[in-house]
C-alpha positions as CSV (number, residue, x, y, z in Angstrom):
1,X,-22.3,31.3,32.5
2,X,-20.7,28.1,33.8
3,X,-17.8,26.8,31.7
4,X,-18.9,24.3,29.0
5,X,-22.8,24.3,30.0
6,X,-25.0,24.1,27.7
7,X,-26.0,28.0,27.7
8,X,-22.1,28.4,27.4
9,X,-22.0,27.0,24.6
10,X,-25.4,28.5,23.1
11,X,-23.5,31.6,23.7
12,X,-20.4,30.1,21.6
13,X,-22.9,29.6,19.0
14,X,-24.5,32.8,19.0
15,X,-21.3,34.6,19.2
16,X,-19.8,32.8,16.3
17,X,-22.7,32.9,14.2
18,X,-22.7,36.6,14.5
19,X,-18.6,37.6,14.3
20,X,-18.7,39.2,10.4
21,X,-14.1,38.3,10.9
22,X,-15.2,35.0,12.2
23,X,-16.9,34.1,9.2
24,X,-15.4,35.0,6.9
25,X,-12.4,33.6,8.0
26,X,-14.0,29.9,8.3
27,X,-16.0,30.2,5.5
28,X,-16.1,26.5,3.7
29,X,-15.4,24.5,7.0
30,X,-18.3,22.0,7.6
31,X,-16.4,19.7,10.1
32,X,-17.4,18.7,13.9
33,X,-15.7,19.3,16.8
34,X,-15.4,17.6,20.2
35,X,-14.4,19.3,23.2
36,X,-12.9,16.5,26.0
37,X,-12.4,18.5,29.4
38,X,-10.4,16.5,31.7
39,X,-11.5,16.3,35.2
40,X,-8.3,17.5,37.6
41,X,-10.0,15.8,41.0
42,X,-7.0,17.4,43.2
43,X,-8.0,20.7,41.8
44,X,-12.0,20.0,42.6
45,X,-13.1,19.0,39.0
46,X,-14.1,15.6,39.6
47,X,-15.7,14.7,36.3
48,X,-14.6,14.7,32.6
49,X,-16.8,16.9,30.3
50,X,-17.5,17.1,26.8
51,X,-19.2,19.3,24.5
52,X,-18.9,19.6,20.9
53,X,-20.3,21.8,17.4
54,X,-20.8,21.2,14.4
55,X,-19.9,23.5,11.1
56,X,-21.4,24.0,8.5
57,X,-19.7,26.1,6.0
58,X,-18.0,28.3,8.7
59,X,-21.5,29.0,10.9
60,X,-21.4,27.2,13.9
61,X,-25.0,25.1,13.4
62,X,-25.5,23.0,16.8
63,X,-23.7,22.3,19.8
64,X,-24.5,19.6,22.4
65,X,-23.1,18.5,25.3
66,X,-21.5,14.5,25.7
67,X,-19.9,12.4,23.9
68,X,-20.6,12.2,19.7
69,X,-18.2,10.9,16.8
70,X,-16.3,14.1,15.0
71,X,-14.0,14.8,12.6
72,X,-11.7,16.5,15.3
73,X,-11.5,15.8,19.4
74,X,-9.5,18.5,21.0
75,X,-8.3,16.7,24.5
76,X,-7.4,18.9,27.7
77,X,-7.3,18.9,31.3
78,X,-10.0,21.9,32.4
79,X,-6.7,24.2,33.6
80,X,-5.3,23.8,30.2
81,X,-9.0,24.9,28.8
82,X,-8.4,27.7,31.5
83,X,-5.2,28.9,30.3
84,X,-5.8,28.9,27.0
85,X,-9.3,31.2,27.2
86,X,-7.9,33.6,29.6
87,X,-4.5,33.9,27.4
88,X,-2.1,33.0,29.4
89,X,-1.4,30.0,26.7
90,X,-2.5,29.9,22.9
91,X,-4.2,27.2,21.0
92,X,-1.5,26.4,18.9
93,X,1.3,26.4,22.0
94,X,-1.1,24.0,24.1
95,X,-0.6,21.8,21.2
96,X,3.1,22.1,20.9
97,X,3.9,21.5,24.2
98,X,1.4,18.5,24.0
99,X,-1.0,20.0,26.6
100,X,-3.9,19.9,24.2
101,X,-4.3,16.5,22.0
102,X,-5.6,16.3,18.7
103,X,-7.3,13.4,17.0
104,X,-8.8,14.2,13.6
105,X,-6.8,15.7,9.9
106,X,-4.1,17.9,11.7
107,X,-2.8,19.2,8.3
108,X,-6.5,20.1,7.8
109,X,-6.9,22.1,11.6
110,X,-3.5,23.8,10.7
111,X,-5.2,25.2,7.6
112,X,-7.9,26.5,10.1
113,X,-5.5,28.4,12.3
114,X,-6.5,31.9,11.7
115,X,-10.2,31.2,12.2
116,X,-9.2,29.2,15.1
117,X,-7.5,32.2,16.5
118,X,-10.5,34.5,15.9
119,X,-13.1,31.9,17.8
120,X,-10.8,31.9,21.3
121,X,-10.6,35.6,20.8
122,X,-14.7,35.6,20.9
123,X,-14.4,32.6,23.4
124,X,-13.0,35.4,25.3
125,X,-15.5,38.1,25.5
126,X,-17.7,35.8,26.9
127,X,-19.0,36.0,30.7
128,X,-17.6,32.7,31.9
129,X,-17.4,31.3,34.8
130,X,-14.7,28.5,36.4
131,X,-15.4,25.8,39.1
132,X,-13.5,25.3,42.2
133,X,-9.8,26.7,42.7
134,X,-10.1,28.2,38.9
135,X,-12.8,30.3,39.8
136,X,-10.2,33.3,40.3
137,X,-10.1,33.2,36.4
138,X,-13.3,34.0,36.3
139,X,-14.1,36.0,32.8
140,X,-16.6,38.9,33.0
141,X,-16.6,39.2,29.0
142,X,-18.1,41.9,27.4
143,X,-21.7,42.8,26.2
């Protein structure tokens, strides 16, 4: 599946809704999420994307693609995105090193860490495909 399409992110949901660890650890977070994937045009990603979820008491209840108000926008350029869901930078480093933006209640995402660990570690098992010169990240996920 092509990185942040739509049936990506249908996946995402799926995924999430049906991780028992997941859930539990998110249970009580009913806030929104925007994703803002930078276009890198020297790298062949010529357009910004975005796709967001919304939460609703740790289940993952819709995801879209474009541009909605949320509680949280998370703000990358795609290799960042990249690195980050192939491992070879965590969440919480991206931020640290100011690779990943946040706008939204940081206190409240920091309180959200461990579940936010748990979702790029099922972000991870799923088949995912990269455009252009990041295709040779290309994840074949599990089953």
């Amino acid at each position: 599946m092509k990185f942040c399409s739509i049936e990506h992110m249908d996946e995402v949901k799926r995924r999430t809704n049906s991780d028992e660890e997941y859930l539990r650890l998110a249970k009580g977070e009913n806030e929104s999420y925007t994703l803002v994937i930078k276009a890198e045009p020297e790298k062949g990603i010529t357009e910004n994307r975005m796709v967001g979820a919304k939460m609703v008491d740790g289940e993952m209840a819709e995801v879209w693609e474009g541009e909605r108000e949320t509680d949280f926008t998370l703000i990358a350029p795609y290799g960042v995105w990249v690195d980050i869901l192939t491992g070879n930078l965590s969440a919480a480093k991206a931020v640290s090193l100011r690779r990943l933006k946040i706008k939204g209640n940081f206190i409240k995402l920091l309180k959200a860490s461990r579940s936010t660990d748990r979702w790029v570690e099922i972000l991870r098992s799923i088949p995912t495909e990269f455009e252009s010169e990041y295709s040779k990240f290309d994840m074949p996920g599990e089953a």
